[in-house]
C-alpha positions as CSV (number, residue, x, y, z in Angstrom):
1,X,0.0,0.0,0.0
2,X,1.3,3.6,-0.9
3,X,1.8,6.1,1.5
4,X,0.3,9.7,0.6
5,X,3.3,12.2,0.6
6,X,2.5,14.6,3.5
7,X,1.5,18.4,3.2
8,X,4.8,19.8,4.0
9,X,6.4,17.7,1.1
10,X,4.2,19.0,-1.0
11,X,4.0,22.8,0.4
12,X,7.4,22.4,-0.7
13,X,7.3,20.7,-3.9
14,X,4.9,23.5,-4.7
15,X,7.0,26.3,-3.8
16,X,9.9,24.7,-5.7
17,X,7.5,24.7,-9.2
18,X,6.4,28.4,-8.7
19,X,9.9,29.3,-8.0
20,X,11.5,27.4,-10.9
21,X,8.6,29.4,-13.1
22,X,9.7,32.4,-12.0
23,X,13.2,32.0,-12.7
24,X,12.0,30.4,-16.8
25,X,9.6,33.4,-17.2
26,X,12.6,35.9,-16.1
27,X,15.3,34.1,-18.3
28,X,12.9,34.2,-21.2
29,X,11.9,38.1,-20.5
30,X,13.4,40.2,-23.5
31,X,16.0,42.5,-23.0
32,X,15.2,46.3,-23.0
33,X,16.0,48.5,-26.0
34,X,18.4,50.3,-23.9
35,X,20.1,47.2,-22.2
36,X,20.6,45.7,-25.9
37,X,22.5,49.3,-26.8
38,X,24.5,48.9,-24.0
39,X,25.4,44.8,-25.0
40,X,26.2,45.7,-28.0
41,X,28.3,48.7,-27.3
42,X,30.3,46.2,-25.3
43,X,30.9,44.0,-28.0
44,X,32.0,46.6,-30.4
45,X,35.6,48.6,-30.2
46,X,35.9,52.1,-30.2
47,X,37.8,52.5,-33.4
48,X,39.4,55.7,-32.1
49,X,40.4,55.0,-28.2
50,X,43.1,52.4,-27.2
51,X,41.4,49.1,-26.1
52,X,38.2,50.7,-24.7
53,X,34.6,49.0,-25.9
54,X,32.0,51.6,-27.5
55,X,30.0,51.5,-24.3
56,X,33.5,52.1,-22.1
57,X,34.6,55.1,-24.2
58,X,33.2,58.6,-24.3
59,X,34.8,59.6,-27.5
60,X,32.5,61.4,-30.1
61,X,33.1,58.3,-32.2
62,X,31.7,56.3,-30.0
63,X,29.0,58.1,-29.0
64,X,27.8,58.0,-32.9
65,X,28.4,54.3,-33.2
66,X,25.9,54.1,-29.7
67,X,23.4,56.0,-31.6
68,X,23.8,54.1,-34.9
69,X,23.2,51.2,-32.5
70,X,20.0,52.6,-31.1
71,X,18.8,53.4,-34.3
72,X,19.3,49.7,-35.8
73,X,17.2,48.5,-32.6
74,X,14.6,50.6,-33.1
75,X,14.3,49.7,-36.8
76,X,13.7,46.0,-35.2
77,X,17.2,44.7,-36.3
78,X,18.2,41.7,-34.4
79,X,21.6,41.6,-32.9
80,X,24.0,39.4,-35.3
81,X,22.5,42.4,-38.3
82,X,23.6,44.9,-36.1
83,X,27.0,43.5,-35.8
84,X,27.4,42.2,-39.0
85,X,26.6,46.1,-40.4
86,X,29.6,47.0,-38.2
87,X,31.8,44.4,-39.2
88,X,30.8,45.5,-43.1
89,X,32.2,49.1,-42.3
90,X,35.0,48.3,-40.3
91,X,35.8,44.7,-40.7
92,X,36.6,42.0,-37.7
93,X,38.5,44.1,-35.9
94,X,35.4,46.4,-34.7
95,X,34.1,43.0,-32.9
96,X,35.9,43.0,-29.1
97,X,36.1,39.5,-29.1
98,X,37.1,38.3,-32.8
99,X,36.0,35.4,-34.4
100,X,38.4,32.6,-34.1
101,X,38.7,31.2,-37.8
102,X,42.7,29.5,-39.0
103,X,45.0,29.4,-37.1
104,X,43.9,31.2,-34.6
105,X,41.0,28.6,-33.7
106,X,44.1,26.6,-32.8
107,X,45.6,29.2,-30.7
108,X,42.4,29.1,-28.1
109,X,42.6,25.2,-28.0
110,X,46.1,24.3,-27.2
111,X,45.4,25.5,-23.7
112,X,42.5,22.9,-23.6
113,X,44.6,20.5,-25.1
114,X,47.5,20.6,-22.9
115,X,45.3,20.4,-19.7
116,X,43.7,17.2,-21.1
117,X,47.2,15.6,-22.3
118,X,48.5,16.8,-18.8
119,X,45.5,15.2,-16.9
120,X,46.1,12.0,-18.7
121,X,49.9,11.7,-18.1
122,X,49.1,11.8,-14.6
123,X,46.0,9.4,-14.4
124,X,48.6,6.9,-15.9
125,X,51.6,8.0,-13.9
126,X,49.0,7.1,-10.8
127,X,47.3,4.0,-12.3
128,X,51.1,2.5,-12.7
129,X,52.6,3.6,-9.3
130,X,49.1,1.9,-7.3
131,X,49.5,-0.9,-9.5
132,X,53.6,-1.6,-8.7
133,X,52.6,-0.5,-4.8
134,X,53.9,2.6,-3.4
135,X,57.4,2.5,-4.8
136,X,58.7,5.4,-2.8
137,X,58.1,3.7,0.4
138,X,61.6,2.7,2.4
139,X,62.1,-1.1,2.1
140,X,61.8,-3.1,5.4
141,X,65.2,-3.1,7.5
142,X,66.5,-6.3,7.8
143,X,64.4,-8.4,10.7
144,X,65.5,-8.5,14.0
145,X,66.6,-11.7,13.7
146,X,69.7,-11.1,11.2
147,X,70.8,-7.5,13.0
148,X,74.5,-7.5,15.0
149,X,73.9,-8.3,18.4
150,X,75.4,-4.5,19.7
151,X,71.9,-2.5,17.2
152,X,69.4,-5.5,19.1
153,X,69.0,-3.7,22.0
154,X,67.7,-0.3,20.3
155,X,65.0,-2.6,18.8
């Protein structure tokens, strides 16, 4: 015979679906025009300041390009256009974060690939030294038995 869960369990169990529904209808809430300027400012380069984002510089260039932004929202524009009409005018280098294409793609994975080939030397280095015992350990002395009489009585 089953047991009916008890109204605590499912007090909770209830609070745990409203609270899960309000954390899928905020993630799936749109973005404001204004918050969508700002995200894309930050993914675009000043072309005239040294390493400053169009949202971190407060160079008449950028302001323009912030505008230009605002502008291409309004006009219901969805965000790869935007970029992409950037990227037309200025090329890649506009973007903040480049798209890793070549040799470059290979550049971002060595890191990756040296932690796995790293992690794998040493899973095998372990494997081996558990399956040969612990190798570093002193050998036994000799036994009692076989030590000069004069070292028998520090035993």
């Amino acid at each position: 015979m089953m047991r009916r869960p008890s109204t605590g369990v499912l007090a909770a169990a209830a609070a745990l679906a409203v609270l899960i529904a309000l954390v899928a209808a905020a993630a799936v809430t749109p973005p404001s025009p204004a918050d969508r300027v700002e995200r894309l400012a930050a993914e675009l380069r000043c072309p005239v300041c040294d390493g400053q984002t169009v949202a971190q510089s407060d160079s008449s260039v950028s302001l323009e390009m912030r505008q230009e932004i605002a502008r291409l929202v309004d006009e219901g524009r969805g965000d790869a256009a935007i970029l992409d009409h950037f990227r037309a005018e200025y090329g890649d280098w506009i973007l903040a974060a480049p798209p890793s294409r070549g040799w470059l793609a290979a550049v971002w994975l060595l890191p990756a690939a040296f932690l796995a080939l790293g992690g794998a030397l040493a899973a095998r280095w372990l494997r081996a030294r558990s399956r040969n015992g612990n190798a570093d350990a002193p050998s036994p002395g000799p036994e009692a038995d076989e030590l000069p009489p004069e070292l028998k009585e520090f035993i």
